[in-house]
N, C-alpha and C positions, 0 to 999 in steps of 0.2 A: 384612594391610593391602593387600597388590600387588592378593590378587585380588577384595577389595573397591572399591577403587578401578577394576579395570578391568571389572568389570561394572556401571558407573554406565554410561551411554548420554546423550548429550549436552555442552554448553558450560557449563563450570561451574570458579569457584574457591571452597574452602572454607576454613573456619578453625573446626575444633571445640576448644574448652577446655572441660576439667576443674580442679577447684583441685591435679590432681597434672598432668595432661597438656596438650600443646598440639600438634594437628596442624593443618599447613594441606597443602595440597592445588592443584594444575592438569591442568585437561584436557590430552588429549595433545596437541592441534592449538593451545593457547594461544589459545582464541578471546576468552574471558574474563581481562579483566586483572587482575595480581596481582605488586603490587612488595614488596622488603623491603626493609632495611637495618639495620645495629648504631647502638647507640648509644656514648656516650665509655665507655661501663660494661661495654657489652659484651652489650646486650638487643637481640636483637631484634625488631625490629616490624614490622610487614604493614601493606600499605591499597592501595583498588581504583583510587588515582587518585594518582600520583608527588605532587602540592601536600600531601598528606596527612600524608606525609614531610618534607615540605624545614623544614630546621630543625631537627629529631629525631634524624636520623641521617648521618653522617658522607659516605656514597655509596649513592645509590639506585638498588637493583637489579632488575629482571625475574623473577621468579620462574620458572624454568627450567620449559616444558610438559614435560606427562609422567613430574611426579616427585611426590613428597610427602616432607614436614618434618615431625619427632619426631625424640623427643631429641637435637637440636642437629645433627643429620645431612637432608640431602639425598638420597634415594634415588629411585633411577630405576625406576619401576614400569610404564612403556611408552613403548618408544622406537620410532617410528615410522619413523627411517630405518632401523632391523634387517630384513633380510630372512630371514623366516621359512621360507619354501616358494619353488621358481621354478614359475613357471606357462608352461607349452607351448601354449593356446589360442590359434586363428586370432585375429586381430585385430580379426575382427567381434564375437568370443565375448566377448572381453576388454570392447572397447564397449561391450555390451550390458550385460553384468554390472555394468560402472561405472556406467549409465546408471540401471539398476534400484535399483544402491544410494545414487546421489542421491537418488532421488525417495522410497525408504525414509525419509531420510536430511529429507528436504523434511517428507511427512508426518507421524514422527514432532512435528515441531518444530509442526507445525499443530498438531496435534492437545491444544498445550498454550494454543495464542493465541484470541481471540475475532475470528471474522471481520468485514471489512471492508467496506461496502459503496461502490461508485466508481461515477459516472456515466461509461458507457463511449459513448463517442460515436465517429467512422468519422473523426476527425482525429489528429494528430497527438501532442497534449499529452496529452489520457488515458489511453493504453497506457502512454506512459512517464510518469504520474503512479504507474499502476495497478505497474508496474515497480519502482518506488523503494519504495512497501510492501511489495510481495512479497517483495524481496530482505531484508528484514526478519523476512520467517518468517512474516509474514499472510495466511490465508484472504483470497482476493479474493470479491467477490459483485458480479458487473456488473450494473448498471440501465441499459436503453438503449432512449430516446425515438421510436418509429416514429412516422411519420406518411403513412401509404399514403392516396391516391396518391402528394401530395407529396413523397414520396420511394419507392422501388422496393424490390423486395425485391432486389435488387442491391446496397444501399446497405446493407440489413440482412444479408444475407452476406457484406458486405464485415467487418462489425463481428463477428458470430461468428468470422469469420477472426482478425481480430484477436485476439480473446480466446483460441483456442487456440490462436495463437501465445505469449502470457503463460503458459499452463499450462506450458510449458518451465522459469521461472522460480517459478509459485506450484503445480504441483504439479496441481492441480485449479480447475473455476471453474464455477461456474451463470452464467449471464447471464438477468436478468429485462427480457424486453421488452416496454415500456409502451404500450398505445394511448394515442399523444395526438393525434390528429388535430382531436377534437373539441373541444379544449383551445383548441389553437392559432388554430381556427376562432371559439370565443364571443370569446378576446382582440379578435382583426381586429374583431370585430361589436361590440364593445360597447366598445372600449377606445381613446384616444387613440396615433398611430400611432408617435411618440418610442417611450411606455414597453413597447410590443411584448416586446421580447429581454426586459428588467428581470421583468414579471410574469411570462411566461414560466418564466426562470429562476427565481422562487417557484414555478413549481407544480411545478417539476423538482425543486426541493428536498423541496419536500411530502412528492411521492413518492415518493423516493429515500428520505426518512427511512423513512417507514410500511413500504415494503418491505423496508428494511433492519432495524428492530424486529424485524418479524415472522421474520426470520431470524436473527435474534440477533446484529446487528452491535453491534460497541460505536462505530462513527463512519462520517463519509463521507467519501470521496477526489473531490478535483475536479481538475480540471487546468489551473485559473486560472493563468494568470502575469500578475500585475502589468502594469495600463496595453497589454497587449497587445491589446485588442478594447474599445469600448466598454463592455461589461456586465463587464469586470474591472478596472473603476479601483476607488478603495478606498469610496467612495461609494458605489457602484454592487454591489460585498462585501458592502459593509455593510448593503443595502437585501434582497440574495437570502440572504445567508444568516441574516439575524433570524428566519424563519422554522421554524428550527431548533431541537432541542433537542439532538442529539447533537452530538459535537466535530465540525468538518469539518477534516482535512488536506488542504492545498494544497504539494506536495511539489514542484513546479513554479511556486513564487509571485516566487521571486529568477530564475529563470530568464531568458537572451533565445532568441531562438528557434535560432540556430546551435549552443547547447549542447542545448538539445530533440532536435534533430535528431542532432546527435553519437548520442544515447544512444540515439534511436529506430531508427538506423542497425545500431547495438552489439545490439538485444535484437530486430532484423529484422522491425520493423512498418513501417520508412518507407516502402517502395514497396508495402506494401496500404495504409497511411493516403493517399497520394497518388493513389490511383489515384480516378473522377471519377466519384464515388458520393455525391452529396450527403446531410447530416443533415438533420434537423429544427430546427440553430439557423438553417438558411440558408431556411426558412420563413418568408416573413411577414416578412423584414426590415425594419428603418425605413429611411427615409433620413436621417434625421439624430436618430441616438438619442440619448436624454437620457443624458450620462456623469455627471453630479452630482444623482441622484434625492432627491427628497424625501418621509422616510415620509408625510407626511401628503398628498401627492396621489397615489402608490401607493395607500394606502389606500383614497381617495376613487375612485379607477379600479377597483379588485376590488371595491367597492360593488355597482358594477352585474352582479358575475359570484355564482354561486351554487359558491364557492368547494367547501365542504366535498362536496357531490353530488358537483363535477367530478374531486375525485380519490377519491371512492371508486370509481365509477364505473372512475376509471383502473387502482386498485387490481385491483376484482374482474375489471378485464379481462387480467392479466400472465399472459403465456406464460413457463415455464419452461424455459430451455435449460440439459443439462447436456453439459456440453464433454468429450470424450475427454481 
């Protein structure tokens, strides 16, 4: 049983029964939760969340990591604080090896999830939107909006910087970056000047979805937080992301911007996000955008745009970056 359990690889509680046996089981690190307790009789029972218990059993317990349960005994099948071997390695060596075996440790865990795709943009909230799912064990897959000249390839180096700074946290990353120039351009010419950012953001979404399909994401990451810019009030959600079929996470929606910042501090994008390399939402701004949209003059607005051309077009122009 010890050296079945300790060639399992990963975060895991179990509970196999038979009508004669009952094993349960914890990883060694406890990452996966698993309580027990008796009851007045003297049975014990298990469940992956204490509420599951209360009422059942007498005092709810922690299932001790690194052991497994049969026959009425607790036995210790890997105990992580034993030391095994001492290691004499320089200190770079030791680094190194620990370093290598995170990111073992990283891609394993990939390689079970379906990736993600995040609108990565050169500010502040999307690295740490893009942060907050990775530390969840998800494939990242960046989409990000160029608009040369309007913005520089300074601006777009700024954002691959970014993104291989997240590979610290997600292991690996492609960043897919989108021509929009000529996007942003038919809006200005054909579109009233409020709903600029609002359409916009639908065709960001568009593309975000299509190229995230095609790569087999199961949703999109944005970096919205609540009432923070015009195009994030909940109206304003509601009008960019209809246009979607996949789930969109906004992992930054409660957020204010002093905790943004805490985090973007903590995971070392704040001073490349700051640095004065403008995006493409800072294109074309309005002066006075519409924050309470209504679909049905959206609609009447992309009337006059030849919607579907303009993101294939955007589609079959993506450059693919894959990040060290």
């Amino acid at each position: 049983m010890c050296q079945a359990l300790k060639g399992l690889r990963g975060a895991y509680s179990l509970i196999v029964m038979s009508p004669q046996k009952l094993i349960a089981a914890r990883d060694p690190i406890g990452i996966r939760p698993l309580y027990y307790g008796y009851t007045a009789s003297n049975h014990i029972l298990f469940a992956s969340e204490p509420k599951n218990l209360m009422g059942l059993v007498d005092k709810i317990m922690p299932f001790p990591p690194g052991y497994y349960y049969k026959d009425g005994e607790f036995v210790c099948y890997c105990d992580i604080t034993k030391v095994e071997a001492e290691c004499y390695d320089d200190v770079d060596t030791i680094c190194r090896n620990i370093h290598e075996k995170l990111i073992l440790g990283v891609e394993k865990r990939l390689d079970a999830d379906v990736p993600v795709g995040f609108l990565l943009s050169g500010g502040l909230d999307s690295p740490v939107a893009g942060y907050m799912m990775a530390k969840r064990g998800l494939e990242l897959v960046g989409v990000h909006f160029f608009s040369y000249p309007y913005t520089s390839e300074r601006a777009k180096d700024k954002v691959l910087e970014l993104g291989r700074k997240l590979t610290v946290w997600c292991g690996r990353m492609s960043v897919m970056v989108v021509p929009f120039t000529k996007i942003q351009e038919e809006i200005r010419a054909k579109c009233h000047e409020e709903l600029f950012t609002l359409i916009m953001r639908r065709f960001m979404m568009r593309i975000a979805e299509r190229v995230a399909v095609e790569y087999g994401c199961g949703a999109l990451i944005t970096g919205e937080s609540l009432g923070q810019v015009a195009s994030q009030t909940m109206p304003a959600m509601g009008v960019t992301g209809a246009v979607c079929e996949l789930p969109i996470f906004r992992p930054c929606i409660g957020m204010d911007k002093e905790e943004i910042v805490t985090i973007a501090r903590k995971i070392d994008t704040f001073e490349t996000s700051i640095l004065p390399y403008e995006d493409c939402c800072t294109v074309f701004t309005p002066k006075h955008p519409n924050t309470k949209p209504k679909m049905p003059k959206i609609l009447e607005a992309e009337s006059h745009l030849d919607v579907d051309a303009l993101v294939n077009e955007a589609v079959k122009g993506v450059e693919i970056i894959h990040l060290p």
